[in-house]
mmCIF file as gemmi writes it, N, C-alpha and C atoms, coordinates in Angstrom:
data_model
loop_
_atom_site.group_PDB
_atom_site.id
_atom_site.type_symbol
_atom_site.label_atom_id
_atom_site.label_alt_id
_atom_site.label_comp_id
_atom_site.label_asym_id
_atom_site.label_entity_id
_atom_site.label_seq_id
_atom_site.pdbx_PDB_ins_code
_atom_site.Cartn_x
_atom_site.Cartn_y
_atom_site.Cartn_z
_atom_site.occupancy
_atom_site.B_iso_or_equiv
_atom_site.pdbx_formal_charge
_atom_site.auth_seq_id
_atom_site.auth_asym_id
_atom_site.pdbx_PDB_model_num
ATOM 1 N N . UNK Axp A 1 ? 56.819 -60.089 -137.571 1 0 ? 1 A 1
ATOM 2 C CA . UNK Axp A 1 ? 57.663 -61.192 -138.009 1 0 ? 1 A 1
ATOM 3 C C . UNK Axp A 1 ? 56.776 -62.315 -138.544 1 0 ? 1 A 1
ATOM 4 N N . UNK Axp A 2 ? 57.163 -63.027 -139.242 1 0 ? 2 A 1
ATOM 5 C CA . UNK Axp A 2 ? 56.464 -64.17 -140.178 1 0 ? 2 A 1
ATOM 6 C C . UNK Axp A 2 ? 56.538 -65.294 -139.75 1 0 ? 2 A 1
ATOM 7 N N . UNK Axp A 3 ? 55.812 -65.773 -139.472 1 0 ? 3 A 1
ATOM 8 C CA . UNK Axp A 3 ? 55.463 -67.174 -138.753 1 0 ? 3 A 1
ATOM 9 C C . UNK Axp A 3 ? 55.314 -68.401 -139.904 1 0 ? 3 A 1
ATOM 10 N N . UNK Axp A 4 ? 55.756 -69.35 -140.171 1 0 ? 4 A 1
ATOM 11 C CA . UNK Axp A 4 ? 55.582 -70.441 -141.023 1 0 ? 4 A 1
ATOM 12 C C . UNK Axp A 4 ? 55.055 -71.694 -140.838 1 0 ? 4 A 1
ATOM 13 N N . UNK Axp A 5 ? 54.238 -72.676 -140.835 1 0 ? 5 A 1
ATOM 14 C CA . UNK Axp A 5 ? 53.312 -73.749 -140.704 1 0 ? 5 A 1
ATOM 15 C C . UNK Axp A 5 ? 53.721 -74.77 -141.488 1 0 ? 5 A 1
ATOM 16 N N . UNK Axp A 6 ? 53.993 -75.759 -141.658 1 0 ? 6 A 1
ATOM 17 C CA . UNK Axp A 6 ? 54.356 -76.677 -142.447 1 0 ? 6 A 1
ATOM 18 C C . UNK Axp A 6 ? 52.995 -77.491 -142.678 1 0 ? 6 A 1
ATOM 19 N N . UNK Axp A 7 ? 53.137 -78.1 -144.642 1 0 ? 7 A 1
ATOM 20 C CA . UNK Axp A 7 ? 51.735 -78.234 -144.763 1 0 ? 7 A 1
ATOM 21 C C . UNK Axp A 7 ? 51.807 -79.426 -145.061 1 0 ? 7 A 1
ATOM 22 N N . UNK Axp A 8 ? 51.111 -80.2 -145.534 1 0 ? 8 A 1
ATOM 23 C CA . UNK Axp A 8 ? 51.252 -81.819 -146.232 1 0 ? 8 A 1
ATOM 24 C C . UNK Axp A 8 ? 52.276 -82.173 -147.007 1 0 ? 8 A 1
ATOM 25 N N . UNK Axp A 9 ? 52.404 -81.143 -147.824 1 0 ? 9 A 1
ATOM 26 C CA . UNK Axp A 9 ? 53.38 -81.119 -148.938 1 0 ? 9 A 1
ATOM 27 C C . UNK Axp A 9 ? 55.048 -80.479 -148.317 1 0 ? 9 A 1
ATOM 28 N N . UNK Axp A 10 ? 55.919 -81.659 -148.525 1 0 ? 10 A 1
ATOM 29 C CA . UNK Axp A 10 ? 57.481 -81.18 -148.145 1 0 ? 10 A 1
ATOM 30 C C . UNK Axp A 10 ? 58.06 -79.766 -148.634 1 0 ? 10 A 1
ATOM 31 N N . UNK Axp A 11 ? 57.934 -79.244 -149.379 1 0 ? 11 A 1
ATOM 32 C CA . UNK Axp A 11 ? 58.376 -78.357 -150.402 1 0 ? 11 A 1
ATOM 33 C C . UNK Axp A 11 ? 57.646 -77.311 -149.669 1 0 ? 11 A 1
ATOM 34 N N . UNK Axp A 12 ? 56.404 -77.092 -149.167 1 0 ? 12 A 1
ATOM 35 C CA . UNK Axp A 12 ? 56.066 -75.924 -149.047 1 0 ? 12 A 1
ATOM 36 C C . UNK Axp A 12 ? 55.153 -75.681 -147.123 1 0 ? 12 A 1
ATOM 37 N N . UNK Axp A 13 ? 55.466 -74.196 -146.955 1 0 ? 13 A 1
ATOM 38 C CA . UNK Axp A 13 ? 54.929 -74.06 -146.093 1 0 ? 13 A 1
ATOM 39 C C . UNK Axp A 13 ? 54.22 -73.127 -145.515 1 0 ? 13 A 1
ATOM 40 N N . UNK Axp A 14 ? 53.205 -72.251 -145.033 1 0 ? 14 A 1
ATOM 41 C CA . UNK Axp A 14 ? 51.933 -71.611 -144.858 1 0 ? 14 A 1
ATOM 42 C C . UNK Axp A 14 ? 52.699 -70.308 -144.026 1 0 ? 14 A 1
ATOM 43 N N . UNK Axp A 15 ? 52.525 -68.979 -144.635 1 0 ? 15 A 1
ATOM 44 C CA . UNK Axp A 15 ? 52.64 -67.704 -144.008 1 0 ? 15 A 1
ATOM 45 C C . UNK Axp A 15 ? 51.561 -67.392 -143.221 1 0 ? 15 A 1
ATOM 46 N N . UNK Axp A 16 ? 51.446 -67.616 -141.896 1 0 ? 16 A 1
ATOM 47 C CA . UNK Axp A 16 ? 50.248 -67.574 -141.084 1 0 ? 16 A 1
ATOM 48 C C . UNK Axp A 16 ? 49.679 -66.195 -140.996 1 0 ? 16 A 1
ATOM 49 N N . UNK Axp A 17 ? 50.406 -65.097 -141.438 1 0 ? 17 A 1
ATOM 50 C CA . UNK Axp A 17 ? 50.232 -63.782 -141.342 1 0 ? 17 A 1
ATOM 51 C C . UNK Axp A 17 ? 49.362 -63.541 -142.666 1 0 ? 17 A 1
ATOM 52 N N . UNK Axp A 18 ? 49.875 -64.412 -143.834 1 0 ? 18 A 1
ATOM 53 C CA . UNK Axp A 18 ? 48.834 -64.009 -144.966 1 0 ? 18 A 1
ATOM 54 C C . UNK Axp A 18 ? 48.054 -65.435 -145.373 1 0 ? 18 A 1
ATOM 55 N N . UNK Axp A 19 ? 48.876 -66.074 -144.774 1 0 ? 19 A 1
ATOM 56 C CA . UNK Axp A 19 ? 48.065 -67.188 -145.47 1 0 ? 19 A 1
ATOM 57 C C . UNK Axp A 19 ? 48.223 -68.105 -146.605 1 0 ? 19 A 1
ATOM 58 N N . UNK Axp A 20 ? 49.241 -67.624 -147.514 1 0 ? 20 A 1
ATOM 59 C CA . UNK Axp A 20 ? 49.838 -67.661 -148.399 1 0 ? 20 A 1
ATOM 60 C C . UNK Axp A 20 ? 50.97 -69.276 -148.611 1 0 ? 20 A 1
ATOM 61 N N . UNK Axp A 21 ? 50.648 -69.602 -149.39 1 0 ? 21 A 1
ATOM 62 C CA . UNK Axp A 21 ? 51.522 -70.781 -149.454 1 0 ? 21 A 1
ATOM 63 C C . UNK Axp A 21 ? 53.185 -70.811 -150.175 1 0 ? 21 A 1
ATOM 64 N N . UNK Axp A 22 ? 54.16 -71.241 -149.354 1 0 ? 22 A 1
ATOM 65 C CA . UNK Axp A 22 ? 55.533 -70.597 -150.253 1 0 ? 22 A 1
ATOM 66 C C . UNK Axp A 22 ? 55.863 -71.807 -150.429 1 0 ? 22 A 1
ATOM 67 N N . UNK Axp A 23 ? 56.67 -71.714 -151.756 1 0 ? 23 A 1
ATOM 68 C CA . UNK Axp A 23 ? 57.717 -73.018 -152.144 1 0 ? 23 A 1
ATOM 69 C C . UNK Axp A 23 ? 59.057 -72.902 -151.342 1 0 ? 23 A 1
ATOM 70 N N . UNK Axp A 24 ? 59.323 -73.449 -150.549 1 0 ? 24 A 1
ATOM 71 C CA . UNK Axp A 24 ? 60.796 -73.41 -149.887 1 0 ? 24 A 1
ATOM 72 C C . UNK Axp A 24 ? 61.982 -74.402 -150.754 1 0 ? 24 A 1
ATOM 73 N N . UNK Axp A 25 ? 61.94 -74.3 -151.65 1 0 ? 25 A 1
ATOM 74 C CA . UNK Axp A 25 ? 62.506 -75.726 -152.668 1 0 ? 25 A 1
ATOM 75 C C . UNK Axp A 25 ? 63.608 -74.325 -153.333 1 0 ? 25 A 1
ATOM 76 N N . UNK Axp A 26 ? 64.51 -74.627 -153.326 1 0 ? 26 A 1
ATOM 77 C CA . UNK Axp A 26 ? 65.526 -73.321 -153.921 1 0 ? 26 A 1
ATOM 78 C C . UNK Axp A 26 ? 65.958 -74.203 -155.088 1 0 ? 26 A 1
ATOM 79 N N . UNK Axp A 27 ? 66.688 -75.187 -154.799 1 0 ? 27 A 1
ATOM 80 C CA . UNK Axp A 27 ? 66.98 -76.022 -156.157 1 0 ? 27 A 1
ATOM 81 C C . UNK Axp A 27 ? 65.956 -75.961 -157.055 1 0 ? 27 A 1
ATOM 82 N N . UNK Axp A 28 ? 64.683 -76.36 -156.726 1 0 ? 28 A 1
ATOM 83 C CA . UNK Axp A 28 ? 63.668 -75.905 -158.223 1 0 ? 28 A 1
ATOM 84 C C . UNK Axp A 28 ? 63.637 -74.269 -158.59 1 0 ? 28 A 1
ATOM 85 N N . UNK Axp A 29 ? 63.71 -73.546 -157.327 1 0 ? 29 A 1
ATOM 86 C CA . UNK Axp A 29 ? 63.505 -71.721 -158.289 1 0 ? 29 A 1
ATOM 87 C C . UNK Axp A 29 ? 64.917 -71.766 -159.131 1 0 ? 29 A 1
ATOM 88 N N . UNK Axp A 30 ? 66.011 -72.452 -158.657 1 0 ? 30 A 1
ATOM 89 C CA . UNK Axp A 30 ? 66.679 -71.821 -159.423 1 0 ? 30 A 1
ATOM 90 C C . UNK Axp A 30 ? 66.959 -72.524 -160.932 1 0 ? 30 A 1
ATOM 91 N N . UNK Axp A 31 ? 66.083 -73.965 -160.6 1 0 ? 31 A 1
ATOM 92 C CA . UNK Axp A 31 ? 66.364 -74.838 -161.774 1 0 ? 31 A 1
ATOM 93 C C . UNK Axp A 31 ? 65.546 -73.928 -163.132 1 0 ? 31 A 1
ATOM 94 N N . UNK Axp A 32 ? 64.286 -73.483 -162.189 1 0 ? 32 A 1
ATOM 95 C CA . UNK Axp A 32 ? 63.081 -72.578 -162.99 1 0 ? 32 A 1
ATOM 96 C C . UNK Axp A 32 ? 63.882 -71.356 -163.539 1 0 ? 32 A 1
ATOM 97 N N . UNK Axp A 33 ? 64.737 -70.366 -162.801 1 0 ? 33 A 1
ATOM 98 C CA . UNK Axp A 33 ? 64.941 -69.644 -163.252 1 0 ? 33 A 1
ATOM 99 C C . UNK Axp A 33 ? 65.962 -69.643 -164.989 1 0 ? 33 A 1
ATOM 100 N N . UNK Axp A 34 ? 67.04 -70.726 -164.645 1 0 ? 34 A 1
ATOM 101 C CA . UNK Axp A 34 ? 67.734 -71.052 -165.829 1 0 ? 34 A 1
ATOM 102 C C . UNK Axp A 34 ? 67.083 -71.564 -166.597 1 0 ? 34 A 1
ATOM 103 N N . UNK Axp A 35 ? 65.858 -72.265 -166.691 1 0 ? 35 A 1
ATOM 104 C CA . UNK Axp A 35 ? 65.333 -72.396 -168.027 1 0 ? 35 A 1
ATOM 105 C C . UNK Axp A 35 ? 64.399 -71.479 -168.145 1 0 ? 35 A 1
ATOM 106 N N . UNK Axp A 36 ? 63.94 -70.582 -167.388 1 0 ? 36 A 1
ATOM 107 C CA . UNK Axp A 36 ? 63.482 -69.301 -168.002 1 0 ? 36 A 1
ATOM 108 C C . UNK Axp A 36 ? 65.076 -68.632 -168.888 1 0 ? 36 A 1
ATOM 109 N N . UNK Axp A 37 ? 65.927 -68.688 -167.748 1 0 ? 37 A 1
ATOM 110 C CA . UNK Axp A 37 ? 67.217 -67.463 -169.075 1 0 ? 37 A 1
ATOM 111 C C . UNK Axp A 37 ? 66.811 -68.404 -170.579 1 0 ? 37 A 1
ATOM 112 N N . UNK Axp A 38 ? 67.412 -69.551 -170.407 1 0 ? 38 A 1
ATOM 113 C CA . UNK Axp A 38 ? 67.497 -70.396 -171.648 1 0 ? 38 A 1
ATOM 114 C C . UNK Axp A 38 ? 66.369 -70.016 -172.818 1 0 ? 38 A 1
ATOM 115 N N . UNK Axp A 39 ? 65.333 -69.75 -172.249 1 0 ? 39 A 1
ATOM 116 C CA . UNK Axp A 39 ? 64.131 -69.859 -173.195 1 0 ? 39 A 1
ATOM 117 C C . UNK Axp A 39 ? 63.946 -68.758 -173.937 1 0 ? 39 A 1
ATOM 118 N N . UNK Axp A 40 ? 64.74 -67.536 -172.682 1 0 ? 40 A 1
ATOM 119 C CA . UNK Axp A 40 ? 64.954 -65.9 -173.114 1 0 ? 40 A 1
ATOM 120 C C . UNK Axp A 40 ? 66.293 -65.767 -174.51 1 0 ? 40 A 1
ATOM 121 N N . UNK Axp A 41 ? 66.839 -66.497 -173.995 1 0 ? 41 A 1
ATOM 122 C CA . UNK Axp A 41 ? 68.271 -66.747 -174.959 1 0 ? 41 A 1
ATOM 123 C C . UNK Axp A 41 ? 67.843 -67.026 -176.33 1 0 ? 41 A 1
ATOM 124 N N . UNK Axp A 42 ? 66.846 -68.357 -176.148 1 0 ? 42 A 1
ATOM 125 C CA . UNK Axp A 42 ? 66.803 -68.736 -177.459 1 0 ? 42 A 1
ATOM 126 C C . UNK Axp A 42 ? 65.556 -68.337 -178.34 1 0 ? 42 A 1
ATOM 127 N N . UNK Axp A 43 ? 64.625 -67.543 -177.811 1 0 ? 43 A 1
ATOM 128 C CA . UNK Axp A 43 ? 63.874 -66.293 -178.785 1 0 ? 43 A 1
ATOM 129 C C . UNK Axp A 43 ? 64.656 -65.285 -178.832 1 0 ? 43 A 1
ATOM 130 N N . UNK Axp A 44 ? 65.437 -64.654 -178.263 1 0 ? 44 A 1
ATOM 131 C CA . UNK Axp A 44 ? 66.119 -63.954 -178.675 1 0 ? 44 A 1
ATOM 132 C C . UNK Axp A 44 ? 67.414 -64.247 -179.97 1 0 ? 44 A 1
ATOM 133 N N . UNK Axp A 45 ? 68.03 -65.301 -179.761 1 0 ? 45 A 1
ATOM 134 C CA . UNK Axp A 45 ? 68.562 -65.988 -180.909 1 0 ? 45 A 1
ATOM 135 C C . UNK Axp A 45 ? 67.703 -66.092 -182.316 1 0 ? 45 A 1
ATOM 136 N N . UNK Axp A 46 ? 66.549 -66.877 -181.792 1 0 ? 46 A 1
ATOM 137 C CA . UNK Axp A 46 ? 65.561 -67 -183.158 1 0 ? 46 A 1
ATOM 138 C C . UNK Axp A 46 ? 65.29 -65.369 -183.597 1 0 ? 46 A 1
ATOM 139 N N . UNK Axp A 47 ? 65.341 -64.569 -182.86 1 0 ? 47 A 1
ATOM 140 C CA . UNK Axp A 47 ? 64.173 -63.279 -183.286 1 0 ? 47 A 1
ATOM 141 C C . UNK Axp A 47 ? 65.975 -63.167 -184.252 1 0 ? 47 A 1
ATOM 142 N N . UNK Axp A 48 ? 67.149 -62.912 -183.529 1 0 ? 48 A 1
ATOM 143 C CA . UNK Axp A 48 ? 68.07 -62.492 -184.241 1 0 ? 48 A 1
ATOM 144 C C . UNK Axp A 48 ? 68.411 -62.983 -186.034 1 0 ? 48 A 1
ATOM 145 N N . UNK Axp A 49 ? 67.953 -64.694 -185.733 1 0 ? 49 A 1
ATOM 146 C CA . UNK Axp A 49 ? 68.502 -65.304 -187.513 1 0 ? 49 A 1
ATOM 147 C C . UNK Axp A 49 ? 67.577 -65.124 -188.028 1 0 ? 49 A 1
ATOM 148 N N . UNK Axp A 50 ? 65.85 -64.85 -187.74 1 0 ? 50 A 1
ATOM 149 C CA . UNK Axp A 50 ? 64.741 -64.385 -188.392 1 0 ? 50 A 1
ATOM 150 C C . UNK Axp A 50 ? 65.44 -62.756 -189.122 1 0 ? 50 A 1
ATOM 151 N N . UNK Axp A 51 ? 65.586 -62.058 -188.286 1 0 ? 51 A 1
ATOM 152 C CA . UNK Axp A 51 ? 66.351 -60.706 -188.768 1 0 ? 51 A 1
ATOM 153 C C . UNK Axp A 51 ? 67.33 -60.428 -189.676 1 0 ? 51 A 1
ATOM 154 N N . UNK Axp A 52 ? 68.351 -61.671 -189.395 1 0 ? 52 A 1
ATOM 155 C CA . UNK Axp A 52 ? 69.141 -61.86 -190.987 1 0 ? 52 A 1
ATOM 156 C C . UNK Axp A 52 ? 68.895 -62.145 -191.608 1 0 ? 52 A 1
ATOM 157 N N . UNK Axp A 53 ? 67.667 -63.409 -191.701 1 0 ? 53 A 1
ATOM 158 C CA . UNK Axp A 53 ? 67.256 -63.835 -192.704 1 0 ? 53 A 1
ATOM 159 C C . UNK Axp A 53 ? 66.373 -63.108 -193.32 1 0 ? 53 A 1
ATOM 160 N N . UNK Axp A 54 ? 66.386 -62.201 -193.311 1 0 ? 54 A 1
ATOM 161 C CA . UNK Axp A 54 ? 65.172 -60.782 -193.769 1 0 ? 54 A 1
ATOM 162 C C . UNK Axp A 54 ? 66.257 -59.857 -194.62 1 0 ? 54 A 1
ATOM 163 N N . UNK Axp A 55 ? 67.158 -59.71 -193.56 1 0 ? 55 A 1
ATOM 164 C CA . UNK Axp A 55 ? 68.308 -58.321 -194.575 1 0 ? 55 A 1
ATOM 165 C C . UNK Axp A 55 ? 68.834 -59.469 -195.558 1 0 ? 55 A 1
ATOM 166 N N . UNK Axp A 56 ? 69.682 -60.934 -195.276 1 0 ? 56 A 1
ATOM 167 C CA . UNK Axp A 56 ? 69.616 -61.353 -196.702 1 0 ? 56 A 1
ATOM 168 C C . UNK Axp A 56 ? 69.262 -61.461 -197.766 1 0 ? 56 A 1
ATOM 169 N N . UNK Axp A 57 ? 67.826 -61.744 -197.682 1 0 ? 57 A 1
ATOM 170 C CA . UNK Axp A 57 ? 66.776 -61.492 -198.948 1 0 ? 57 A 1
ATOM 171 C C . UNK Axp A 57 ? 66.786 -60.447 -198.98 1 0 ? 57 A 1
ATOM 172 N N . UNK Axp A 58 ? 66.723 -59.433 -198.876 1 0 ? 58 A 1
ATOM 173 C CA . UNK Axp A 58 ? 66.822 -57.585 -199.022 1 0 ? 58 A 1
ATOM 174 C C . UNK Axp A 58 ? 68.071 -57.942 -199.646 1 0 ? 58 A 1
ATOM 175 N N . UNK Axp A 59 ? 68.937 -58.036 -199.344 1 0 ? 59 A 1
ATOM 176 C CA . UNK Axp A 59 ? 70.388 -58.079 -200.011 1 0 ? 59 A 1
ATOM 177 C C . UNK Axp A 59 ? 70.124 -58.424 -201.253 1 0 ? 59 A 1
ATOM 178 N N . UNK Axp A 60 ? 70.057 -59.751 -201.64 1 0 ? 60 A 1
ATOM 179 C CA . UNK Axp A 60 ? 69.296 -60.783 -202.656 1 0 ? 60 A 1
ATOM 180 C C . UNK Axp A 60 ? 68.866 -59.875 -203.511 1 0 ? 60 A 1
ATOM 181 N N . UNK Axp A 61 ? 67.642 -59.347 -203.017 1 0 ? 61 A 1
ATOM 182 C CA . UNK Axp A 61 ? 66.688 -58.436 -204.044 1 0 ? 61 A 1
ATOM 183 C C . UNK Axp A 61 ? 67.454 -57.543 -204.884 1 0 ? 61 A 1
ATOM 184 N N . UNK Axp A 62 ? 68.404 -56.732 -203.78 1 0 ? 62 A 1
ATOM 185 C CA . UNK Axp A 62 ? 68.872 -55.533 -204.474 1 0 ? 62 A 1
ATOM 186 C C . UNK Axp A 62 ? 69.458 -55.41 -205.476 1 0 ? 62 A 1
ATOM 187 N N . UNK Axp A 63 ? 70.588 -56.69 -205.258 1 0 ? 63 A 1
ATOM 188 C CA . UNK Axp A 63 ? 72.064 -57.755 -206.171 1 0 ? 63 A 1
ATOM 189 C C . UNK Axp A 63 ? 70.804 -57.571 -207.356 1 0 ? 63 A 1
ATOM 190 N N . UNK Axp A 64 ? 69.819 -58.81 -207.257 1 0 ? 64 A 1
ATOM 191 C CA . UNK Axp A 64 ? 69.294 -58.896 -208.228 1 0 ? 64 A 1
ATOM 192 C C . UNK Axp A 64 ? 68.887 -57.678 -209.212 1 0 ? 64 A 1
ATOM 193 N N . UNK Axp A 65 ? 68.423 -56.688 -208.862 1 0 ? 65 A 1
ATOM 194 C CA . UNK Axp A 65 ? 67.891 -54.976 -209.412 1 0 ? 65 A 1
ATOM 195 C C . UNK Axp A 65 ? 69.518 -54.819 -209.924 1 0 ? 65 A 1
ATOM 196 N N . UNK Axp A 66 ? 70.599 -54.596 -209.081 1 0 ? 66 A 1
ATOM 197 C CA . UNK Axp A 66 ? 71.858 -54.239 -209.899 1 0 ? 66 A 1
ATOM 198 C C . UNK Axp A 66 ? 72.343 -55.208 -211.17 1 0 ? 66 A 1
ATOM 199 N N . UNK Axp A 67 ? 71.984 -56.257 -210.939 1 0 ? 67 A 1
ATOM 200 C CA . UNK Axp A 67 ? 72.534 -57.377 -211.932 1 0 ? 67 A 1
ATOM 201 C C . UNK Axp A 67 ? 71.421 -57.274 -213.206 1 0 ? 67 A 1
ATOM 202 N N . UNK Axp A 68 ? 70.605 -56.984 -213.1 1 0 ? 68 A 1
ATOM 203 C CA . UNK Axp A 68 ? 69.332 -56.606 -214.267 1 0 ? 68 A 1
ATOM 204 C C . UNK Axp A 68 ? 69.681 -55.38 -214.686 1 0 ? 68 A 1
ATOM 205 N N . UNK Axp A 69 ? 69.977 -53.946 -213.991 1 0 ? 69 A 1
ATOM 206 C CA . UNK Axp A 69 ? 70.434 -52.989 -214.455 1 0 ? 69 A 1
ATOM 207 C C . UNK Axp A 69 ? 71.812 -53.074 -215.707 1 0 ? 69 A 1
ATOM 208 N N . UNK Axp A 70 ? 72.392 -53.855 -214.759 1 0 ? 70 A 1
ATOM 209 C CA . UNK Axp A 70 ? 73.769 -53.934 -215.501 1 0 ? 70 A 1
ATOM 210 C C . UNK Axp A 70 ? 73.674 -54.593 -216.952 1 0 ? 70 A 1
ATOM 211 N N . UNK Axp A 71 ? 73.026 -56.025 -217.046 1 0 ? 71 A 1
ATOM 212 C CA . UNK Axp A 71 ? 72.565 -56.801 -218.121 1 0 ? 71 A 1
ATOM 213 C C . UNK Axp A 71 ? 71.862 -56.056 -219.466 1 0 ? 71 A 1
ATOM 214 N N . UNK Axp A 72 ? 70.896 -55.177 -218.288 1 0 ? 72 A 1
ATOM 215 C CA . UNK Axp A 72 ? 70.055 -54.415 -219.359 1 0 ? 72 A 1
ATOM 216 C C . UNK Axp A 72 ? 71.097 -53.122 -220.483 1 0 ? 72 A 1
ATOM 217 N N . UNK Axp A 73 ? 72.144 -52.646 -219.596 1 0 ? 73 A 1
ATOM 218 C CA . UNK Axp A 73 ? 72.762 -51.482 -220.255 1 0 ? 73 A 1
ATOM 219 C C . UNK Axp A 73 ? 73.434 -51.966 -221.216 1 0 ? 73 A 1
């Protein structure tokens, strides 16, 4: 069983078995964890309008090749 030590610092306190220092602060892991999702969200957002904005210009290009074809005939 795990024994705990309280250290200088409020937030955290000493696993005497390893030694190890833990954050006992739950409001910050979980504040940490939602702006980890958030940060996941919004590269994933960016990677997504980077990606359209790639097949648009592909689009663009192509229009353009058909609209020159057509002009040219």
């Amino acid at each position: 069983m795990n024994n705990y030590v309280k250290t200088n610092q409020p937030d955290f306190v000493r696993d005497t078995q390893s030694r190890a220092i833990l954050n006992t602060n739950v409001k910050a892991l979980e504040a940490h964890i939602l702006q980890r999702e958030r940060i996941l969200k919004t590269n994933k957002l960016f990677d997504e309008v980077e990606e359209l904005k790639s097949d648009i210009s592909h689009m663009k290009s192509l229009l353009i090749k058909i609209a020159d074809k057509l002009w040219a005939s």
